[in-house]
N, C-alpha and C positions, 0 to 999 in steps of 0.2 A: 944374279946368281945363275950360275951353269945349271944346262940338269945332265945325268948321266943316267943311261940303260945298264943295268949289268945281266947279261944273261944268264942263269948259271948260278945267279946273288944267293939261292939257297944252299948251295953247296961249299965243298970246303971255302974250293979257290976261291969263287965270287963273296963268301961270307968275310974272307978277312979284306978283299978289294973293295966291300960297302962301306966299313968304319972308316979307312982310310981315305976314299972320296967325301961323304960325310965333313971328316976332320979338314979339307982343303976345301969346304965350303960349298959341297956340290948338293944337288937337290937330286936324289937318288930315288930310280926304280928299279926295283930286282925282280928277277923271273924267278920261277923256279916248275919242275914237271907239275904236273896236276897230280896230287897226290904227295907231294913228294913234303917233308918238312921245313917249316920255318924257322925252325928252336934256333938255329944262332943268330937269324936276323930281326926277328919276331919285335923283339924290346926297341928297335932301332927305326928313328921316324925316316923310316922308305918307304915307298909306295910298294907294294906287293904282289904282284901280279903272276897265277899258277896259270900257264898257257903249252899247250903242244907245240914245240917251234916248226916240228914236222907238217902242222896243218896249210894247207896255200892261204895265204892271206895273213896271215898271223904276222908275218915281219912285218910289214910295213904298219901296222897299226901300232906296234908298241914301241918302232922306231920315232915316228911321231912326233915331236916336242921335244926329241932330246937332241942335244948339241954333241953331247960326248957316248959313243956306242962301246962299250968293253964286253966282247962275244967271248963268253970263257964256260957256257954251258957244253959239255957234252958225256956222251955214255963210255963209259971207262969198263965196261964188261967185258971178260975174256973166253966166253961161253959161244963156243963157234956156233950155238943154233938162234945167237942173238944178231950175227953178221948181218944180217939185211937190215934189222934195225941201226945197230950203230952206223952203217951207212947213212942212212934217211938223216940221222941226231946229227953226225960228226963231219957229213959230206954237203948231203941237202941243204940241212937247216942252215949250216954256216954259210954256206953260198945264197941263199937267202937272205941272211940278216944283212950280207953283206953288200946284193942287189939292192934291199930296202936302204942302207945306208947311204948306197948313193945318190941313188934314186931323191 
């Protein structure tokens, strides 16, 4: 069995990309913020994991074990006083996860 990361897994996008790995036979971990809800993935046997991808260190530990990486986490706010954050989410992180995946 594959496993698959989905960053993001609590949110819209990654909530309907888990069932569908899932259903193709994938052994699935979802992210999601700290704080943030589980209600569409909750019922679904994933592993779960609420993690800051902004933290250093953090990709590479929950890249880890998995075969298949789906980076689909980020901050969708339009609030100019959130700009330096959604960099950190949308720029940082991803270039992160994306280091830890090659890595």
């Amino acid at each position: 069995m594959s496993t698959a990361l989905v960053t993001g897994g609590s949110g819209y996008k990654g909530s309907v990309l888990v069932p569908l790995l899932l259903a193709d036979g994938h052994e699935v971990t979802a992210t999601g913020a700290p704080g943030s809800s589980t209600r569409w993935i909750q019922d679904l046997p994933v592993d779960i994991r609420l993690a800051d991808l902004t933290e250093p260190g953090v990709a590479p530990g929950l890249v880890e074990g998995h075969g298949w990486i789906f980076h689909v986490a980020g901050d969708t706010s339009t609030w100019s006083g959130l700009r330096a954050r959604r960099r950190k989410v949308n720029v940082d992180a991803a270039a992160a996860m994306a280091d830890a995946a090659l890595a």
